[in-house]
N, C-alpha and C positions, 0 to 999 in steps of 0.2 A: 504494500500500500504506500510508505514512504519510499521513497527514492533517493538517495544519498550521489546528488551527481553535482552538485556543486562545491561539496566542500573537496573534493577529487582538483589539487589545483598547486602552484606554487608563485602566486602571486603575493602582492605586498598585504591585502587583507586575506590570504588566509595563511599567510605568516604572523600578523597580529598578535597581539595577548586577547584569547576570548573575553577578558573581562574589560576593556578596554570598549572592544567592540561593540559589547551589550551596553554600555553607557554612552556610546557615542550614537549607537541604533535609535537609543530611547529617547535622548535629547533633539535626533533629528526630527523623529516620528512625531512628539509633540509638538516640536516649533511649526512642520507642516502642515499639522494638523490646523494649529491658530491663524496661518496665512487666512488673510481676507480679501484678496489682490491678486486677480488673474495673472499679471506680470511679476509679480515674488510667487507665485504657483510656478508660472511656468520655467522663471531660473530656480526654483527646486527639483524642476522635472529636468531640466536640464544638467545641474547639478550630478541627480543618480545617475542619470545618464553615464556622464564623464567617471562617476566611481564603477559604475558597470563593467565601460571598457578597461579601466584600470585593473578589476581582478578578473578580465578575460574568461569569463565564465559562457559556454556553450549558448550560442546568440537562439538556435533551435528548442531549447530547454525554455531558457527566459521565454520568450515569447508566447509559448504553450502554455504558462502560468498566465499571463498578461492577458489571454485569452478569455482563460477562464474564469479568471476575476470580470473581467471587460462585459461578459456573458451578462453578468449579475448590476453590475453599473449602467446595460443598457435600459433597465428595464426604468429609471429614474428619467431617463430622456422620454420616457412615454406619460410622464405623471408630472414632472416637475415644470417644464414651459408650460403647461397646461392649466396649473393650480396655484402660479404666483403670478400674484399680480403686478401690473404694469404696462408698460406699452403693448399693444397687440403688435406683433410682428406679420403673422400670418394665422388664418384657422382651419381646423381640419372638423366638419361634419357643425359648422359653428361654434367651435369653443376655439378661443383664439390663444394664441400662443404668444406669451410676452417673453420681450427681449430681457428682462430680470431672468425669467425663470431659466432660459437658454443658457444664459451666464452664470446662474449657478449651475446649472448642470455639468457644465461645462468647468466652473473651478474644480466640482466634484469628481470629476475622471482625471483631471492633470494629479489632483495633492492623492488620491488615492495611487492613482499609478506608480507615482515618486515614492509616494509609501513603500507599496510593494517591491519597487526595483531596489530602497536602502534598504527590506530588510533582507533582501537576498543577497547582497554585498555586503553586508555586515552579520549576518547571524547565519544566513546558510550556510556558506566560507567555512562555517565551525564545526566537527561531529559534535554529534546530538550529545554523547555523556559529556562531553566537553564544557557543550552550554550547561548542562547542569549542574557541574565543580565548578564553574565560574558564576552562575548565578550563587553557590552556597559561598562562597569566597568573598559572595558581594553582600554577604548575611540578610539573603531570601531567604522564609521559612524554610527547616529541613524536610519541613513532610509536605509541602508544597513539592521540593524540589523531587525528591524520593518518588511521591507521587507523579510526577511528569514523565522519569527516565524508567518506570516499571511502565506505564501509561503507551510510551515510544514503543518498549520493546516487546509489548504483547498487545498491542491494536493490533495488529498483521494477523496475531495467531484468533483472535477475534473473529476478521473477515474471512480468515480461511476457512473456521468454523460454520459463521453462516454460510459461505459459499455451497462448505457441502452437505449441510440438510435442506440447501437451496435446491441443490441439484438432487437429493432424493426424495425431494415431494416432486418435482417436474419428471424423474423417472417411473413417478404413481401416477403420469400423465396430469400433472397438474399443470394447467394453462389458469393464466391467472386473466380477471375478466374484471370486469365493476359490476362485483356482486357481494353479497351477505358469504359465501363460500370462499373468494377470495380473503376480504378481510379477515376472516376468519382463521384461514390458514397462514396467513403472516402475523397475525396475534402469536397464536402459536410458535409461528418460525421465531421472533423477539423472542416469546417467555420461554424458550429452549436456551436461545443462544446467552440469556441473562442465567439459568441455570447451570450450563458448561462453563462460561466465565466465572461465575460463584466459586464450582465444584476444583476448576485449575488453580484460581486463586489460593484455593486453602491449601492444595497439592507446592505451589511454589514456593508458598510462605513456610511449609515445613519441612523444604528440601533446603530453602535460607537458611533457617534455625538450626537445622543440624550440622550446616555448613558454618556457624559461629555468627550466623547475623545479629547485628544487634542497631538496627534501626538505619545503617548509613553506611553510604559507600564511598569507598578510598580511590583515589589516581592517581599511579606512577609516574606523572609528569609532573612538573613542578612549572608554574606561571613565575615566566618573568617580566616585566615591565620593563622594554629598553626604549633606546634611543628613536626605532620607527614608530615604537605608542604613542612616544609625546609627541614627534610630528602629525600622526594620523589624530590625536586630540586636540592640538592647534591649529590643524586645518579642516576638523570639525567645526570648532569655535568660529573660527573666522568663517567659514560658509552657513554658520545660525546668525551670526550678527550683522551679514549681508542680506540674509533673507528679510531680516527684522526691518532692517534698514529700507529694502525696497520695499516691503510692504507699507511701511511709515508713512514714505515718500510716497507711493501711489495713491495712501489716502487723504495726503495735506493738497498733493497736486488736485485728487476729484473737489474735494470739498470747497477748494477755488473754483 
């Protein structure tokens, strides 16, 4: 189900300190978040951009994520020019389409997209146990974190689960239909696959235990913070306090 194909790489961010990265991820992802200004949106998007090609990561991959986000963000372009008010631009079936609402929708695909492209240049770049001795590093709760990296590495064994009581109700010739016999059989298929998860659960937790677990897990790497962290945190800095910057300025420019 996960796919580990972008931390596969030897570029300057997935040489990084993972902890480094998760604080410079988070600080970006908020400040794009707060943009209010199609032009600081879009030199944020341009911005990932530029860190994108920097960790040279598979242009085929990105993309096919970008997709399937974009999938989900189209559907605001059919709701939002429609529903804010403002200048009518154009209407369809007579509800008219204001140039507000366009414009937000449209800030809404740049600072999302930009989201998405830092956080797969700054947290993908990372194996997954990785992220989580560096978020405990960064003292996130431990059973938060604990909970994430068992979460990672038994979601898979989950769908492979459903998969195949998937495939042995459709070997009972089950074609699934919109009907009371459908639903019903996918009740079932959940309250199964919530039962085998249950039943593995307690299985894993007592093959940890007798293995010496005691609530937490240890990395043979050791995090160092050198001389490319602080650059990659200074030129974090500076590309939040230009974003701030043009956003500032785009709104002192409109309100002239």
């Amino acid at each position: 189900m996960f796919e580990e194909n972008f931390y596969q790489g030897d570029s300057f961010f997935h040489r990084a300190d993972p902890r480094g990265k998760v604080i410079c991820a988070s600080l970006l992802v908020v400040t794009i978040a707060l943009l209010e200004r199609l032009f600081a949106s879009g030199a944020a998007f341009l911005m990932a951009t530029f860190f994108l090609a920097a960790a040279r990561l598979p242009a085929e991959k990105v993309i096919k994520r970008l997709v399937v986000v974009n999938t989900f963000i189209a559907f605001l372009w059919v709701f939002l020019p429609f529903s804010v008010p403002g200048k009518a631009v154009f209407s369809v079936w007579g509800r008219p389409a204001t140039a507000e609402g366009i414009k937000l929708a449209l800030l809404i695909t740049i600072k999302c997209n930009a989201i998405l492209l830092v956080i797969i240049c700054f947290i993908a770049t990372t194996p997954f146990p990785l992220l989580g001795f560096a978020l405990t590093n960064l003292r996130v709760p431990g059973k938060l974190t604990l909970l994430m990296l068992i979460s990672y590495r038994y979601i898979s064994v989950i769908q492979e689960e459903y998969d195949r009581l998937l495939e042995a109700a459709k070997v009972r010739c089950f074609v699934p239909r919109n009907n009371i016999h459908t639903y019903r059989t996918y009740a079932y298929l959940v309250a199964m696959v919530l039962v085998r998860s249950y039943e593995r659960g307690l299985t894993v937790y007592q093959a940890m235990v007798l293995r010496g677990f005691k609530g937490r897990f240890y990395s043979l790497r050791k995090f160092h913070f050198g001389k490319g962290d602080v650059l990659l945190s200074m030129g974090v800095a500076l590309c939040i306090g230009l974003l701030l910057y043009f956003d500032r300025a785009a709104t002192v420019l409109t309100n002239f």
